[in-house]
MARKELO-113880 format. One record per residue (C-alpha): residue number from 0; residue in three letters; x, y, z. Coordinates in pm, whole numbers, plus 50000, padded with zeros to 5 digits. Each point is the difference from the previous one (the first is absolute). Last residue first. Example, Ala and Ser with C-alpha at 12.3 -4.5 7.8 and 13.67 -1.06 7.14 Angstrom:
2
+------+--------+-------+-------+-------+
! doza ! lumlum !     x !     y !     z !
+------+--------+-------+-------+-------+
!    1 !    ser ! 51367 ! 49894 ! 50714 !
!    0 !    ala ! 49863 ! 49656 ! 50066 !
+------+--------+-------+-------+-------+
This chain:
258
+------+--------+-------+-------+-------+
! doza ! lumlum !     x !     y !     z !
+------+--------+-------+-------+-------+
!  257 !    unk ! 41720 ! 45265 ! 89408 !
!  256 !    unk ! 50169 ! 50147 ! 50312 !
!  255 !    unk ! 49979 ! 50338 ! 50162 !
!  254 !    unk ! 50341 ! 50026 ! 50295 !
!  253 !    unk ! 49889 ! 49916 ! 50363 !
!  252 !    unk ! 50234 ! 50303 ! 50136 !
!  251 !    unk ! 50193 ! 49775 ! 50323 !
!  250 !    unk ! 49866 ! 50091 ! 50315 !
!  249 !    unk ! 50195 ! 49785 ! 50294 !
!  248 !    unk ! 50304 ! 49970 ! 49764 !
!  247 !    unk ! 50259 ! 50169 ! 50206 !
!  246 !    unk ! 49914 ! 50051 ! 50349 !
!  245 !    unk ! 50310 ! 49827 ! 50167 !
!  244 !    unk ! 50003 ! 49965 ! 50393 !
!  243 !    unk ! 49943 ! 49618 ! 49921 !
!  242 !    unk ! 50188 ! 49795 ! 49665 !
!  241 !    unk ! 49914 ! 50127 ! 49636 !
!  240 !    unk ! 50038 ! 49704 ! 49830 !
!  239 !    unk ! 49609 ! 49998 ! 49945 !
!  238 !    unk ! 50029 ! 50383 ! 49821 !
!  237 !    unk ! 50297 ! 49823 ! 49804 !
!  236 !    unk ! 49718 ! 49711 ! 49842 !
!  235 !    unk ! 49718 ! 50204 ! 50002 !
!  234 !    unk ! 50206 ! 50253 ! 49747 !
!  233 !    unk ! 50078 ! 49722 ! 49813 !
!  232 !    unk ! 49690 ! 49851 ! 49912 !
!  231 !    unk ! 49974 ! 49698 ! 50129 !
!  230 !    unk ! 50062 ! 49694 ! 49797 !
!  229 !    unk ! 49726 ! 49746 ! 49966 !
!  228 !    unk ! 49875 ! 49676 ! 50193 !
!  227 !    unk ! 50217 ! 50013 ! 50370 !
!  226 !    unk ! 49743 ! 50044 ! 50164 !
!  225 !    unk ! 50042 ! 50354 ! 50080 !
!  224 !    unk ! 50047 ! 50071 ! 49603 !
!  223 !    unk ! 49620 ! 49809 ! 49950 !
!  222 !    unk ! 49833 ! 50239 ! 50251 !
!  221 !    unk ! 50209 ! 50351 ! 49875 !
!  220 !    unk ! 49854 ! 49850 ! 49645 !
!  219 !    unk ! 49689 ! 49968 ! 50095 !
!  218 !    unk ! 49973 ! 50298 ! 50231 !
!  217 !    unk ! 50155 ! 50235 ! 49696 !
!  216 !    unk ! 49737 ! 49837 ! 49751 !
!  215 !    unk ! 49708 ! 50099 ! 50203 !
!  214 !    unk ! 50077 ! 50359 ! 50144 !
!  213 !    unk ! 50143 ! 50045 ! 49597 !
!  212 !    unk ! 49641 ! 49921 ! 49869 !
!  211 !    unk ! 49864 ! 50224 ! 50289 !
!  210 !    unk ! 50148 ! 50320 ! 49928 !
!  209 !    unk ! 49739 ! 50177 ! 50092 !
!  208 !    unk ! 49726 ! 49725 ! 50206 !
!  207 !    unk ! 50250 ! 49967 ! 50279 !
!  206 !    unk ! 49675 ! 50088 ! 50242 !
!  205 !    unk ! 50230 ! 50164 ! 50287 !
!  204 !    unk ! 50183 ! 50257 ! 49707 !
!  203 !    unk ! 50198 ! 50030 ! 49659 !
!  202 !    unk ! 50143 ! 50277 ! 49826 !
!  201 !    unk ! 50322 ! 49849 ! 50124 !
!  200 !    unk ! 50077 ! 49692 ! 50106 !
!  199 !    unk ! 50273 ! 50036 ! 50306 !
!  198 !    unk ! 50202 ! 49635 ! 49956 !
!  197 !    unk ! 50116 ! 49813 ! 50318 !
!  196 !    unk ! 50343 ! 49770 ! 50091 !
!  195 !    unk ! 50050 ! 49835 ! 50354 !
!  194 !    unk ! 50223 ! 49658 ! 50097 !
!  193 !    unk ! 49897 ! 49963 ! 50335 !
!  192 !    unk ! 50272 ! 50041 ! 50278 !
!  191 !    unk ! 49817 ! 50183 ! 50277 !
!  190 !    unk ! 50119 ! 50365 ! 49832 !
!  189 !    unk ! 49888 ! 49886 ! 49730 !
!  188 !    unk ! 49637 ! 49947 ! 50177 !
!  187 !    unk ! 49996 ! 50372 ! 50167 !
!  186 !    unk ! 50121 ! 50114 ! 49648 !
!  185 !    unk ! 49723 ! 49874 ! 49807 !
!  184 !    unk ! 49723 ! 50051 ! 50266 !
!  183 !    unk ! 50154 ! 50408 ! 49996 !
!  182 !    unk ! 49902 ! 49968 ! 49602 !
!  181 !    unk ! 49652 ! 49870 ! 50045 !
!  180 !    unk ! 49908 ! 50238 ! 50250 !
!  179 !    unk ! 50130 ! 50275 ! 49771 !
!  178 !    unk ! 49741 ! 49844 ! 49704 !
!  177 !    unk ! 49728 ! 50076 ! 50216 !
!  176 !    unk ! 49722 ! 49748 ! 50006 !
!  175 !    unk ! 49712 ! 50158 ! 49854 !
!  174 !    unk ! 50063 ! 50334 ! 49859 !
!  173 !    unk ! 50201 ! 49790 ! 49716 !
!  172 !    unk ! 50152 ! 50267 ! 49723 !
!  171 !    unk ! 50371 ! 49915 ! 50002 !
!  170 !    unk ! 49887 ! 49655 ! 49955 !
!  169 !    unk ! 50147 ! 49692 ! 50228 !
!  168 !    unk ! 50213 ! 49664 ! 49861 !
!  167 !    unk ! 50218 ! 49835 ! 50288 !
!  166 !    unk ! 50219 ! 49715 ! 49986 !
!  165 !    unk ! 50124 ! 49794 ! 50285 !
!  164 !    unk ! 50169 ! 49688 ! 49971 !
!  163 !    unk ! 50034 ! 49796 ! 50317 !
!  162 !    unk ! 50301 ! 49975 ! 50244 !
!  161 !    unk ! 49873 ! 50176 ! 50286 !
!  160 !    unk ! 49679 ! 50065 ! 49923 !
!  159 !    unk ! 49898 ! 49914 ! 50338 !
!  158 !    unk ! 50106 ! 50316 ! 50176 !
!  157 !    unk ! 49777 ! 50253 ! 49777 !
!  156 !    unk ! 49744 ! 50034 ! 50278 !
!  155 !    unk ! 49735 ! 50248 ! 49920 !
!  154 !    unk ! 50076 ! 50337 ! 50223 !
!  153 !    unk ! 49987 ! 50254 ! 49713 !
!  152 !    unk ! 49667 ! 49836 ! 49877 !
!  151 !    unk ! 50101 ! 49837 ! 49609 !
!  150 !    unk ! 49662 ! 49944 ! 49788 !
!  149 !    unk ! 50140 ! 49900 ! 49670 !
!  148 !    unk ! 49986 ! 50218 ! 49683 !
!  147 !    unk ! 50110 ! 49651 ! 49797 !
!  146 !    unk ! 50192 ! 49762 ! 50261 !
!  145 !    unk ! 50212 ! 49713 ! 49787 !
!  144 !    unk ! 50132 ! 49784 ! 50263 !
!  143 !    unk ! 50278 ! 49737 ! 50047 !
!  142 !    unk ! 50123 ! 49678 ! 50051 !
!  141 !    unk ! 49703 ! 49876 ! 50204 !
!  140 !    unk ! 49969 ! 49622 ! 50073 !
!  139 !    unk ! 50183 ! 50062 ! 50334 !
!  138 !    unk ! 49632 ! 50222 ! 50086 !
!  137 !    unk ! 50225 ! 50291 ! 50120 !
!  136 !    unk ! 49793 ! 50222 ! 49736 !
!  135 !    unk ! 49663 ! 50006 ! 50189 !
!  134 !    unk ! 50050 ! 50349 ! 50101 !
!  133 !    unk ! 50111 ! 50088 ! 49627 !
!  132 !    unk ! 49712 ! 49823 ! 49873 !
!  131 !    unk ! 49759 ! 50150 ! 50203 !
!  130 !    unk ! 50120 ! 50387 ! 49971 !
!  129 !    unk ! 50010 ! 49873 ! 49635 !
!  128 !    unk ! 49650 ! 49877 ! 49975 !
!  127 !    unk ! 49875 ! 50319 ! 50231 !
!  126 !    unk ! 50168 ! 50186 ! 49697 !
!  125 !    unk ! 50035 ! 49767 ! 49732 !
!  124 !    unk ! 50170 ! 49683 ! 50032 !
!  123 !    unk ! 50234 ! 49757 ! 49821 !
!  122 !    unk ! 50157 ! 49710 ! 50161 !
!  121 !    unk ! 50265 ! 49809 ! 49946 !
!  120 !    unk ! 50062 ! 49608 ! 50036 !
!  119 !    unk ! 50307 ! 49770 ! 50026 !
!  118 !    unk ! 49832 ! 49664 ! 49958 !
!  117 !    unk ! 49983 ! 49846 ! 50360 !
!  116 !    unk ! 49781 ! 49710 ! 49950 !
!  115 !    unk ! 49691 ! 50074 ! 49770 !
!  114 !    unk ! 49702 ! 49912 ! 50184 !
!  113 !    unk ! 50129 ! 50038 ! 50318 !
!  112 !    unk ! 50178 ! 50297 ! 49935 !
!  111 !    unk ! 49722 ! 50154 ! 49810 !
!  110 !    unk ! 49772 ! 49929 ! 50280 !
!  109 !    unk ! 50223 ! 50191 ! 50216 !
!  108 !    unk ! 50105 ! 50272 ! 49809 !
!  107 !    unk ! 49642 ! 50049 ! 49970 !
!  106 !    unk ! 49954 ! 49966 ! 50383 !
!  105 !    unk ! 50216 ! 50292 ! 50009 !
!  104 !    unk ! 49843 ! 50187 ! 49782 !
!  103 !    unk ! 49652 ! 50014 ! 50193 !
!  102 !    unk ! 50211 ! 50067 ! 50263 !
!  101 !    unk ! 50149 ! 50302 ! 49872 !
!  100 !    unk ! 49664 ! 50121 ! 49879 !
!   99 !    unk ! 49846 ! 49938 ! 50349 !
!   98 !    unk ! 50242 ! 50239 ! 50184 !
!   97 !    unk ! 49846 ! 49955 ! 50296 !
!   96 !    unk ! 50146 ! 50297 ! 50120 !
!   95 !    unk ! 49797 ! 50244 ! 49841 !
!   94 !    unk ! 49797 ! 49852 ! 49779 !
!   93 !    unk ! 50137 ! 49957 ! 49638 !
!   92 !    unk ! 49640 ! 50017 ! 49864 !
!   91 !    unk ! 49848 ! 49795 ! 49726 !
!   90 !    unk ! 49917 ! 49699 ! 50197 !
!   89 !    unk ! 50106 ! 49639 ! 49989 !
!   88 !    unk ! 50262 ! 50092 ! 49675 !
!   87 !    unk ! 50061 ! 49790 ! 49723 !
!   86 !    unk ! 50384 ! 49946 ! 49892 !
!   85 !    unk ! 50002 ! 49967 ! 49582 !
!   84 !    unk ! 50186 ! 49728 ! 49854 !
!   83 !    unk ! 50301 ! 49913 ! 49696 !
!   82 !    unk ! 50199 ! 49708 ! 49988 !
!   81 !    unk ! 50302 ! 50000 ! 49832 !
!   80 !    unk ! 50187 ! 49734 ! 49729 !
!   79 !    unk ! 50258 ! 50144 ! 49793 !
!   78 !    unk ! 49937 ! 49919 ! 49605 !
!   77 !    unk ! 50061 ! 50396 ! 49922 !
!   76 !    unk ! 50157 ! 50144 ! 50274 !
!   75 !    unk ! 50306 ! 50036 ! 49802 !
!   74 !    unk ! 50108 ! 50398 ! 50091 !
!   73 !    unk ! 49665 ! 50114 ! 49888 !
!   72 !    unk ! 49806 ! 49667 ! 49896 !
!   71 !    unk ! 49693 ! 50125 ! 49822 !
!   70 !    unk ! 49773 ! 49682 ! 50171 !
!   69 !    unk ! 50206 ! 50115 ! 50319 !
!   68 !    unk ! 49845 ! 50353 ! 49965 !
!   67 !    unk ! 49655 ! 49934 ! 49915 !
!   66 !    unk ! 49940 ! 49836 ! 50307 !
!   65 !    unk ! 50152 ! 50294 ! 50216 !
!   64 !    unk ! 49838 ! 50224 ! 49780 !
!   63 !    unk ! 49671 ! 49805 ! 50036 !
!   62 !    unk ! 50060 ! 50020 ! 50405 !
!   61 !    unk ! 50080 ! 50382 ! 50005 !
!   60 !    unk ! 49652 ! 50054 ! 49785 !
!   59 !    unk ! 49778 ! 49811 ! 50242 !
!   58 !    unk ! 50134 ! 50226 ! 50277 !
!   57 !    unk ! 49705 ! 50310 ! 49922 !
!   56 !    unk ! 49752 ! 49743 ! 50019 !
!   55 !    unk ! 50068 ! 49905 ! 50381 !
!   54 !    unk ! 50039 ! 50379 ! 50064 !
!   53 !    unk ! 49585 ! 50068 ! 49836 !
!   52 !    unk ! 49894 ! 49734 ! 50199 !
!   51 !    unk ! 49650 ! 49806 ! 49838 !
!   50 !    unk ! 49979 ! 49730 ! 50179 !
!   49 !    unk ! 50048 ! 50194 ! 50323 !
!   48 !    unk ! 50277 ! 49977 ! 50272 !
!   47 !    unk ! 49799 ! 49892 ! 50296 !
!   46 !    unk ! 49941 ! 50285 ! 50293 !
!   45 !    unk ! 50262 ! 50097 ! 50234 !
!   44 !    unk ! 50099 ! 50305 ! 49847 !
!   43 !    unk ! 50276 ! 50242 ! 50145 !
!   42 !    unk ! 50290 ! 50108 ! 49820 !
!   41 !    unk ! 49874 ! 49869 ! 49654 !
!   40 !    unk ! 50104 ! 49805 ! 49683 !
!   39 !    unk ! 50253 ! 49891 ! 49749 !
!   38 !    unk ! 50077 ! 49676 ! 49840 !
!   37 !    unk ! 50249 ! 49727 ! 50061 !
!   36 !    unk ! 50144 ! 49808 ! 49712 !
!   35 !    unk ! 50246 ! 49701 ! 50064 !
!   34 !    unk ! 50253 ! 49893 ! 49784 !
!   33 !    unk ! 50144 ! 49652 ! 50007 !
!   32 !    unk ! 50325 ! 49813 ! 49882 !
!   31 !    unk ! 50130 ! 49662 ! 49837 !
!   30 !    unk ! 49656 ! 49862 ! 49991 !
!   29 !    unk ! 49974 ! 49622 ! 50015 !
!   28 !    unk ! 49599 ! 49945 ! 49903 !
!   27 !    unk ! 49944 ! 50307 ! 49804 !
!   26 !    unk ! 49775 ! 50284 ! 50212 !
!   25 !    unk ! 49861 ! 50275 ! 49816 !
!   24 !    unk ! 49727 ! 50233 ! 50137 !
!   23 !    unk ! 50040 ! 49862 ! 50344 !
!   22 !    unk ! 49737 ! 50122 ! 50265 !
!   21 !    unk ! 50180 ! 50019 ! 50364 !
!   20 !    unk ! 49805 ! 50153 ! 50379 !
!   19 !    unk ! 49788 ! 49713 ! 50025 !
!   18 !    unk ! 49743 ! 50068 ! 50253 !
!   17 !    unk ! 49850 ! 49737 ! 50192 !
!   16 !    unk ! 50019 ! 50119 ! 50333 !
!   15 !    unk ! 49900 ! 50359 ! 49904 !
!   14 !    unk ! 50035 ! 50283 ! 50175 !
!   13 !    unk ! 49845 ! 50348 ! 50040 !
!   12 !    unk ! 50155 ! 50303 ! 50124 !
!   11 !    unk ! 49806 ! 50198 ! 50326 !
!   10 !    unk ! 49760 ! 50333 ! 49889 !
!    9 !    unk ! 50091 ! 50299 ! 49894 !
!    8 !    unk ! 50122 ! 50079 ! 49649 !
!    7 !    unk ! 50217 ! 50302 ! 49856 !
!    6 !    unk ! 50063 ! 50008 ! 49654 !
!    5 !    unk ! 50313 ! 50162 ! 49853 !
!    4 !    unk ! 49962 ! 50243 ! 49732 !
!    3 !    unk ! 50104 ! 49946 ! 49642 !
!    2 !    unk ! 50038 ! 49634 ! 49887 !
!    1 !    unk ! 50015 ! 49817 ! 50310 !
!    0 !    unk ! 50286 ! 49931 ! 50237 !
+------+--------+-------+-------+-------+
């Protein structure tokens, strides 16, 4: 999904045989974990994603919090050893049933595995990012996923997360992605044995521009608690306990932090 309306392209969806779908911003020679940052982007589009991409730029933030976050050490991350990359897509459309944002994350989780060994890993995406992630999320890497106002259809598959970490963040305000869809995805994966928890930000919509220092921090720190690299807060942590046919904790108030 892009930022306001969706874009509709025709035409057939590129492909590249030499495309590699995995930049790292930080990568330490023995890392203990990863996180993975997967942008935004369109319904239909099968042209290149452009130099200059508007939903690429908007994710740089989310990986300097997660960087800046185990520097600070919040719950003794500080001194732990995690790599940090960004997924690049083929295309900037999702593409119907090709999917090509799913794949392109995919064969990031790939790479990364070969590269790193099998480092438990989460991924953080925005809208078609997290509609990516979370459909890429059975990777075995993959402990978990951090979706911010993801891109949830009412009949994407939610079987695979069985056993992952799944936490939600979505604006009150988004006339994108509907934050609705995002809560039935919740429960439709619970209730398929994934560990679920979600905040509602309010005041805040599709773009996460208000309220964006605490969209940043939040996914850093929800990132490095999935790992295993902070404490989560503890309303995440009973909203994950809650087991399927519960709906308790799917939109959790994101309280204003400093």
């Amino acid at each position: 999904m892009n930022d306001g309306r969706l874009a509709v392209h025709s035409g057939g969806v590129g492909t590249e045989a030499a495309h590699r779908a995995l930049s790292w911003r930080v990568r330490p020679a023995a890392p203990e974990a990863a996180v993975l940052v997967l942008h935004g982007g369109r319904e239909f589009g099968p042209e290149p994603v452009p130099a200059l991409n508007l939903p690429g730029l908007r994710m740089r933030p989310f990986a300097r919090a997660v960087e800046r976050a185990v520097r600070r050490g919040p719950g003794g991350a500080a001194g732990r050893s995690l790599a940090v990359g960004t997924v690049h897509y083929r295309c900037r459309g999702w593409n119907g049933d090709r999917a090509d944002a799913a794949r392109d994350a995919e064969a990031a989780l790939a790479e990364l595995a070969e590269t790193l060994g099998p480092v438990p890993t989460v991924l953080i995406g925005h809208s078609m990012g997290g509609r990516a992630a979370l459909r890429a999320a059975a990777h075995p890497c993959v402990q978990g996923v951090v979706a911010l106002a993801p891109w949830c259809p009412r009949d994407e598959p939610t079987e695979h997360l069985r056993g992952r970490s799944v936490l939600m963040l979505h604006g009150d305000r988004d006339r994108v992605t509907p934050p609705a869809d995002t809560d039935l995805f919740a429960l439709r994966a619970r209730d398929h044995g994934a560990r679920v928890a979600g905040y509602r930000v309010f005041g805040s919509g599709h773009t996460l521009m208000r309220r964006a220092g605490e969209w940043h921090r939040t996914a850093a720190d929800l990132a490095l608690a999935v790992l295993g690299l902070a404490a989560l807060p503890e309303e995440i942590g009973t909203a994950l306990a809650v087991e399927a046919g519960g709906s308790d904790g799917v939109c959790i108030p994101l309280a204003g932090r400093r």
